[in-house]
N, C-alpha and C positions, 0 to 999 in steps of 0.2 A: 465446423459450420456446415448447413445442410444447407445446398443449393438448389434452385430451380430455374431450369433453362425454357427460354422463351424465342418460339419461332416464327417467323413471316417466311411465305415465301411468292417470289414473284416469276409468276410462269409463262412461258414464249411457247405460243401455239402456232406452227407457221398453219395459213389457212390453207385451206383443198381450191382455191381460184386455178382456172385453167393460164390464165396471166399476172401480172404484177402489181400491185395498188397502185402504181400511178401511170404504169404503160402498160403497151400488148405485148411484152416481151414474155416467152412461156417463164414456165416455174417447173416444167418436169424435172425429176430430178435424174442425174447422171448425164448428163451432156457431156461434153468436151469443152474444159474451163475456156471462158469467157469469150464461147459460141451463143449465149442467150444475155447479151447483154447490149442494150439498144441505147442510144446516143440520151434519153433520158436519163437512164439508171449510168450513164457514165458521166453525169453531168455536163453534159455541153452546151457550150453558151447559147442563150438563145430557146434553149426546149423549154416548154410548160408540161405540168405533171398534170393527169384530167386524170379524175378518182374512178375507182373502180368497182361500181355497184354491189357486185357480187359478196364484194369483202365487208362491207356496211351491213347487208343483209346476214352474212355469218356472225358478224359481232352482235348483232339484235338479239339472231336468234339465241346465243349464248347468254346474254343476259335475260331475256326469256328463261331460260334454263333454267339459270338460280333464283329466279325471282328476284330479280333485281332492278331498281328502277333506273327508263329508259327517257336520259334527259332529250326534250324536245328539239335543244341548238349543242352539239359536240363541234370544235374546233381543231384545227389542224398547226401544229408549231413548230418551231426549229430549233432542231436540240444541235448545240454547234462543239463541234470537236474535232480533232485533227488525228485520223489514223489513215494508212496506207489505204486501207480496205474499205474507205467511205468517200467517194471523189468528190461530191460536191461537199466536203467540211461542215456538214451539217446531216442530221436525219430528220426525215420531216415522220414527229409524233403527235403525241396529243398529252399535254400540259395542265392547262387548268380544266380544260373542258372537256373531258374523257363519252366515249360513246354511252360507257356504260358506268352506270351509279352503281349504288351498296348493292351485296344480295348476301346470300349464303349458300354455303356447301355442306352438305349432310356427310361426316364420316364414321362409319360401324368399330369402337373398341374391342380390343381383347373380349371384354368381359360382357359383349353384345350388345352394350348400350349405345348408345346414336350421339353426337356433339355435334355441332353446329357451327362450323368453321365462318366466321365473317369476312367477305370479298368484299376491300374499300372500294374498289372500282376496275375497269376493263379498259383498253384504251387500244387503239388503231396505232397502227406506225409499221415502217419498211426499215427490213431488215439491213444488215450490211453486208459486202462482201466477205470474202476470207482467205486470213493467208495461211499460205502453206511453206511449210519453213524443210519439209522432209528431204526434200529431193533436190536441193538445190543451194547446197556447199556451203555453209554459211552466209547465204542470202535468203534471201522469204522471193516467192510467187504470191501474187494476186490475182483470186478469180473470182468475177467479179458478177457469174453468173445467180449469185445468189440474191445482190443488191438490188434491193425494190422488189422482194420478196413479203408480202402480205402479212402481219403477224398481228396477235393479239394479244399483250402482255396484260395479264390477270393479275393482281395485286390482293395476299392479304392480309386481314389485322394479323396483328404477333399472337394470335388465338392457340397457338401450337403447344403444347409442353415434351414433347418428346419425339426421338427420329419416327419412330413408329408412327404415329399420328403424323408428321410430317408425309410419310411414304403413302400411308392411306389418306391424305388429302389430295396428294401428286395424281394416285390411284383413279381417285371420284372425279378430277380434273377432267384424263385420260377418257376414262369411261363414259362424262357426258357429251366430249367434244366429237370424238366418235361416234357416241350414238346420234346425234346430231349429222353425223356427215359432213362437219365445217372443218376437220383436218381426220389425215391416218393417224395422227398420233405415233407415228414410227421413229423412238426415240434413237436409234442408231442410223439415222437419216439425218440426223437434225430438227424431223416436226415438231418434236417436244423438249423443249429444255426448261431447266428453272436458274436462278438465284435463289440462293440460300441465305436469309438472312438470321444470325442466332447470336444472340446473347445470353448471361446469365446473372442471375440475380439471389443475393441471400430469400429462403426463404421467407413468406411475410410481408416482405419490399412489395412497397407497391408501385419503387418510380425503377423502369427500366435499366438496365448495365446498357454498357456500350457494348454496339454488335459491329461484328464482321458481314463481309457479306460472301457465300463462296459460290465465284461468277460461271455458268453455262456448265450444270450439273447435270448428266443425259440419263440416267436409270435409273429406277426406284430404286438398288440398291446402294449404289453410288450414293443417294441422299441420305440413305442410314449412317452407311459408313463416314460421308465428311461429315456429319452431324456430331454422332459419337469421338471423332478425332476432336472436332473444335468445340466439342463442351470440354474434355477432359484439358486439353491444352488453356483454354481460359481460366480455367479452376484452379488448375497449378499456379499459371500466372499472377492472380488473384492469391491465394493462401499464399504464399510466397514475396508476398509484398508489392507485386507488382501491375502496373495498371495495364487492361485492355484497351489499343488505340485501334478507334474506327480506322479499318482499311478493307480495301479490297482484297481475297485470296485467292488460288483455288486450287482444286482438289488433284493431288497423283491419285490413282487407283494401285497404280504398281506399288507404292511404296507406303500407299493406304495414309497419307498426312496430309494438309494443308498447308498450303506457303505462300504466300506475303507476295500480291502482285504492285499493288503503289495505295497510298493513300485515299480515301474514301473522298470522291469528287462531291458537293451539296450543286444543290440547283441551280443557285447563284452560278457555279462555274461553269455551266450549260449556256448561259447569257440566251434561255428562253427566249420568242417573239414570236408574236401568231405569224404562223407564213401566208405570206402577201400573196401567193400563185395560186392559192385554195380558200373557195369562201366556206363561208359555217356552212357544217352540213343540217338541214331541217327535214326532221323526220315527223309527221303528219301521224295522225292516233289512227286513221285508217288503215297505213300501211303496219303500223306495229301491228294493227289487230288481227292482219292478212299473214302475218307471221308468226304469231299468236298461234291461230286458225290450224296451220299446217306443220306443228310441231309432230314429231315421233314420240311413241311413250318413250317416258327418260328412265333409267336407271332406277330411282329411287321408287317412281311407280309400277315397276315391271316387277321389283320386289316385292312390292304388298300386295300384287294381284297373284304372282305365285303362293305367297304366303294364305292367304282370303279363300284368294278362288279356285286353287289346285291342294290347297292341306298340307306343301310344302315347308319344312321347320327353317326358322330365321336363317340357319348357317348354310342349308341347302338353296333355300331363293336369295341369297344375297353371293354363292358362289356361281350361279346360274345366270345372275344377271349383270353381272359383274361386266360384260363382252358385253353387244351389239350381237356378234357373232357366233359366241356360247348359248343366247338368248334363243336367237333365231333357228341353231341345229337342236336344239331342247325341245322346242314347241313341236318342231317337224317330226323329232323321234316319238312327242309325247300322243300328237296328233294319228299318227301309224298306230301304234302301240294299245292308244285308249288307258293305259295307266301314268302319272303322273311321276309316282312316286319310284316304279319299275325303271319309267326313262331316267329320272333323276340320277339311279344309282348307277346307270348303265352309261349314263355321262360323264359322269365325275370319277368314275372307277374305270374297267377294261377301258375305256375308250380314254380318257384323261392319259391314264397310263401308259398306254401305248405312244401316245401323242408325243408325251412326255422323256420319254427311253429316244425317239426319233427327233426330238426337238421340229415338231411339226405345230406350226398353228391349227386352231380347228378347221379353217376354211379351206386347208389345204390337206384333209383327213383324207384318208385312203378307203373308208367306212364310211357312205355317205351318210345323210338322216335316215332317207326313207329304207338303207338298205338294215339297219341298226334298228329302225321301229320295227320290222319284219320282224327280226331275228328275237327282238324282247318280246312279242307276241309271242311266238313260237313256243317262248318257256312260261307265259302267259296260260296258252290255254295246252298247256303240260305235250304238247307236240315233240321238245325237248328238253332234255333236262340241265340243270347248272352245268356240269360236266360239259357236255353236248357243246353245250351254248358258245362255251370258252371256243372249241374248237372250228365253230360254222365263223367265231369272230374273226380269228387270227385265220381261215381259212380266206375271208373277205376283204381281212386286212393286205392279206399277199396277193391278191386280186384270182382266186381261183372259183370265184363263180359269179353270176349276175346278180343272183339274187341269195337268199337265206334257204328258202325253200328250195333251191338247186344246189346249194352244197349238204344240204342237208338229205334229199334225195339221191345226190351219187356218195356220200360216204357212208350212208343208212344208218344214219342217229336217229330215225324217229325213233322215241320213247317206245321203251313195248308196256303197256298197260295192260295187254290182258292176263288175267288172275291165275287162267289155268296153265299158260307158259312163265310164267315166273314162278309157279307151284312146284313147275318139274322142275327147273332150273334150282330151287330151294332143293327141292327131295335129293338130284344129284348131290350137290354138295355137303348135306346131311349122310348122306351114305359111305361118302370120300372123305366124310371128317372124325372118325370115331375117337380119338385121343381126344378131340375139341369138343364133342359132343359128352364123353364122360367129364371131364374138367366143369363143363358146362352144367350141369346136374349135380356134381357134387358140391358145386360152388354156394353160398347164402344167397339167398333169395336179392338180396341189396344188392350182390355184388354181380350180378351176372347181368346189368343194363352195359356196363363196362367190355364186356366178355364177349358180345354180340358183333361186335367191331370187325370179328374176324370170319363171321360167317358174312356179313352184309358186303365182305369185300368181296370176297370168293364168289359170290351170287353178280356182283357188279363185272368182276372179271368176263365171266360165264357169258356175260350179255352183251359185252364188248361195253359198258357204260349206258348200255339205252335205257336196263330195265327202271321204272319209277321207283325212285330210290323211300319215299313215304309208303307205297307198296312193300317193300322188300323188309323192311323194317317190321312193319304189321305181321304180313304172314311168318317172317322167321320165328318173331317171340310167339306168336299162337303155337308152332310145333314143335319146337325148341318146348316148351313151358310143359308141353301135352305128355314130353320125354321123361318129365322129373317125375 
């Protein structure tokens, strides 16, 4: 039987708030456990929670994003449950009345085509504490500095059919909430996590299997891999007679499987009720429109303007725009530069690379923009050459000069382009090569483009790498050619 697996996933974006959705207690993160945690967030009798503007505003603005519509009255409720890490026995979320209605997420396939991910809805609520179970003998700590930490869980349809598509929906998530500025997105922090909800179903079926859900999954690849564990595991289960029971799992990485945390809770067991200490929040068409107004270009349109308005190919503006951050040192390099297509490649490759081998984010490059649009000018207007270039990079990269045009001044890469010193430079080595020179002459006429390889080195030698290597080429086969 040919199966087809069907994914939802439901994403916790903690927001960029300088304090807490419901107190002024900060949200920096790396404190000293439960140094940021204020008689609200520890539940104490008597405190009221007063909302936190900021966070309202973030969530708009993300449903902005997807183009999703922004119901007029969102409601605040009490999701009731008993763990160590939640002192008042409850989490105050959003239930029937979420901030944010339907939209859509754009995500790019394999095979370049665009799919259109549907978001049921976006909803406000504060985070929980967490325990920590490492250090402390067969007991758990609780710190508690997390609780009433601002989040946005993004909810959506089962639109998914494979990890991949799940990890490029996680991706688009990522990349719009960021370019928004409403979280870092720094999923080894905890900004970003998901659930994982996946089921599988015979091809054809049109009514859903029962899904698992695999709870606070933190890295795109992390979602492939429990993705690919708990289809294969269902499948077995299934062929083999046996039924998938909704539960909750989650993921080891170490030992790369899923495993069985308790039984899948339904809403009923929440025993939902709008909480009494928070009125509906009413959001006025003014203010959406004022948020509207002052949105950043997003992801999806920073791709068609590279593509439109720079002559950029789909896979180059869609790796380009992929960052906030890749976006913004692109333009700066393309900006210096005046080519487009030169920065493109000089992003994505040397500098990618490098980044890459150091496990450096871009904004932390050691090759600023404007020091990289220098240096691709330079081999722009033939100042230096490929060769050259590599060398003024990784010259800049080690920090040994200010600028491009200064390492390239004290090492003396400029290009030499004039005709009559790269003439002589040809004649030396024409004279120092007469075994290569007869071989070269006696060779067929076809086969001596091949043969050339070793005179153009010895001329590059000679030049220390400067002389224009289109020059060198040229003039060899005119005197080379004049020999036969």
């Amino acid at each position: 039987m040919q199966w087809e697996t069907v994914i939802g996933l439901e994403v916790h974006v903690q927001l960029a708030t300088r304090s807490k959705i419901f107190s002024g207690a900060s949200t920096a993160f790396g404190a000293e456990p439960n140094s940021q945690a204020c008689a609200v967030d520890l539940g104490m009798p008597g405190v009221l929670p007063v909302l936190n503007e900021a966070a309202v505003a973030m969530a708009v603005q993300f449903g902005l994003g997807i183009h999703a519509e922004i119901p007029e009255v969102s409601v605040f409720d009490r999701k009731n449950y008993f763990y160590p890490d939640l002192p008042k026995g409850y989490q105050t979320s959003q239930m029937y009345h979420p901030i944010v209605g339907p939209g859509e997420v754009e995500i790019t396939l394999d095979d370049g085509s665009i799919k259109a991910i549907r978001v049921h809805h976006a909803h406000l609520e504060e985070d929980a504490g967490k325990s920590l179970h490492e250090d402390f003998h067969g007991m758990t700590g609780i710190d508690l500095n997390r609780a009433g930490t601002p989040l946005l869980e993004i909810v959506s349809e089962p639109d998914m059919r494979s990890a991949k598509e799940a990890a490029a929906y996680l991706k688009a998530i990522h990349s719009i909430v960021t370019y928004l500025g409403i979280s870092d997105g720094n999923m080894a922090e905890g900004s970003m996590r998901c659930d994982v909800n996946v089921s599988v179903r015979p091809k054809g079926q049109e009514a859903f299997g029962t899904r698992a859900e695999i709870k606070n999954v933190n890295s795109f690849r992390f979602v492939e891999r429990a993705i690919a564990f708990e289809v294969e595991r269902q499948v077995e289960l299934l062929e083999d007679g046996g039924e998938v029971v909704q539960e909750t799992r989650l993921f080891d990485p170490e030992r790369d499987e899923t495993r069985s945390m308790r039984t899948k809770e339904q809403a009923n067991d929440y025993r939902y009720f709008p909480c009494p200490d928070l009125l509906p929040v009413m959001l006025d068409q003014a203010y959406v429109d004022h948020l509207r107004d002052n949105l950043p270009e997003l992801p999806a349109d920073k791709r068609a303007r590279f593509q439109k308005a720079l002559g950029l190919s789909a896979y180059d503006a869609g790796v380009l725009s992929a960052s906030r951050e890749m976006a913004e040192f692109f333009e700066q390099v393309k900006d210096v530069c005046g080519d487009a297509k030169q920065a493109a490649n000089w992003v994505q490759g040397e500098l990618a690379g490098a980044l890459n081998r150091e496990g450096l984010p871009i904004q932390n490059s050691p090759v600023s923009a404007p020091q990289l649009g220098e240096l691709v000018a330079r081999v722009i207007d033939d100042t230096i050459n490929g060769k050259a270039a590599k060398q003024v990079f990784q010259a800049l990269w080690n920090g040994e000069g200010g600028s491009a045009d200064e390492v390239i001044e004290a090492k003396g890469l400029k290009q030499v382009t004039d005709t009559g010193a790269i003439e002589a430079m040809i004649d030396q080595v024409i004279a120092d090569s007469p075994a290569q020179v007869a071989q070269y002459r006696d060779a067929e006429p076809d086969k001596r483009g091949k043969m050339i390889g070793y005179f153009v080195g010895q001329v590059m030698k000679a030049s220390r790498g400067t002389a224009n290597p289109q020059q060198v080429n040229g003039l060899l086969k005119e005197k080379l050619d004049a020999l036969c």
